[in-house]
N, C-alpha and C positions, 0 to 999 in steps of 0.2 A: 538667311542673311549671314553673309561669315566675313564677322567682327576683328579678324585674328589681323592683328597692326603690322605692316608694308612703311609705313613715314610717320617718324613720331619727331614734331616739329612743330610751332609757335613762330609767330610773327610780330616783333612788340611794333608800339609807336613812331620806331623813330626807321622801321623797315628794315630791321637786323632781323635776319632769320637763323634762330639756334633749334639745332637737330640732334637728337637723343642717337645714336645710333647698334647700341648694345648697353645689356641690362649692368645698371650702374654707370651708365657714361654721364654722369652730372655736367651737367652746362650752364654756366650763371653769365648774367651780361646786367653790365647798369647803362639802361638807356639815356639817349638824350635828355631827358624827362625828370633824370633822377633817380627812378624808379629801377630795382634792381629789378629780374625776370630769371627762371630756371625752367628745364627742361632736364628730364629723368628717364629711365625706363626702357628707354632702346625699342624694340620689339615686343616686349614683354610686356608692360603696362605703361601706361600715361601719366607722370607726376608731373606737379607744377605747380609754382610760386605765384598766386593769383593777384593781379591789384587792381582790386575793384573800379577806384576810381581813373583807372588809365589800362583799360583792358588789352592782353595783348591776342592776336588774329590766332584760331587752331588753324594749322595745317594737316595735322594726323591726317592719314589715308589709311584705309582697313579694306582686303580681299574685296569687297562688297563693292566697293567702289566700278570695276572691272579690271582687266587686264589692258584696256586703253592708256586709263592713269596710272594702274600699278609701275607700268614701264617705265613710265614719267619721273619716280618719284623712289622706284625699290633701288638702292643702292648695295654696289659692294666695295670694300677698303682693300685697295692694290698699292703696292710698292715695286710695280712694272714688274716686266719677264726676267731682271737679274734680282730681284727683291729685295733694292738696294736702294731705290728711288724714295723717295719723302710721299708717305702715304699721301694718297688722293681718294676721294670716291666717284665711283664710276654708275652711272642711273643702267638700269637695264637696256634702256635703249639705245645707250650708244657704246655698249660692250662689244666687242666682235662675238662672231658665233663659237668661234674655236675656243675662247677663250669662255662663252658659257660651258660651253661642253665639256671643257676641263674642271669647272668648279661641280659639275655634276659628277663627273667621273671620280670626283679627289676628295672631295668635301665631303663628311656629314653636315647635313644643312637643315636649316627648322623645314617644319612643313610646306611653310608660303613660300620659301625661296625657294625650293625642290617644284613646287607646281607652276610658280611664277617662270622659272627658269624652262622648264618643257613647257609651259605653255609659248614661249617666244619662240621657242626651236619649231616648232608646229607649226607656228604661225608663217615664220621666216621660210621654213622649208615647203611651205602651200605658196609663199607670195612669188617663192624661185621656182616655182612651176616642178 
C-alpha cells in the first residue's frame, strides 16, 4: 500500500474545502458553525485542528488510492506561460500534455508527482493510439 499524500484536504460543516498544498502551507477557516478548522502539511504529512463535536469531512488522497483519483485531485500552482498571472492550481487532469512534460523536464519534483506525471504521459500516449 503506498501511503505517500497526492491531496491533503478537509471538508468542514458548512462545505468549505481548505487544502494543504506544500509543507507549512497553514490554512485556517472559521466556519459557519463558529468552529474554527486548520489544515497543514502539504504533501508531507496531515495536521489538523480537530473539533469533535462538529467533525470536519477528510479529503486526503494517498498513491494507493490509484491513478484514476490521483488525477482528480494531484495539483500544480501556475502563474500561466508569462508567470505573471495570479497563481491558480491546475488538477493533473486538465493540464495539457506539453505542459506536463515541461514540469518533468524542469522540475525536481517529490517522488509522487514524478510517477503521477509519467503515469498520465503513458496513459494519454496509449489513449492517442
Amino acid at each position: 500500500m503506498d501511503d505517500r499524500l497526492v491531496y491533503n484536504a478537509i471538508r468542514t460543516p458548512d462545505g468549505t474545502v481548505l487544502v494543504s498544498y506544500s509543507r507549512h502551507d497553514y490554512k485556517t477557516y472559521t466556519d459557519a458553525n463558529g468552529h474554527e478548522y486548520m489544515v497543514d502539511g502539504g504533501l508531507d504529512y496531515c495536521r489538523r485542528y480537530v473539533v469533535e463535536e462538529a467533525p470536519a469531512e477528510e479529503l486526503s488522497v494517498s498513491m494507493s488510492a490509484g491513478h484514476d483519483k490521483v488525477r482528480e485531485v494531484l495539483s500544480w500552482g501556475t502563474r500561466g506561460i508569462s508567470g505573471h498571472d495570479p497563481l491558480r492550481y491546475v488538477t493533473l487532469c486538465d493540464m495539457d500534455t506539453d505542459h506536463i512534460k515541461a514540469i518533468l523536464m524542469n522540475y525536481a519534483l517529490s517522488p509522487q508527482y514524478k510517477q503521477s506525471y509519467e503515469t498520465e504521459i503513458e496513459m494519454r500516449e496509449k489513449q492517442n493510439g
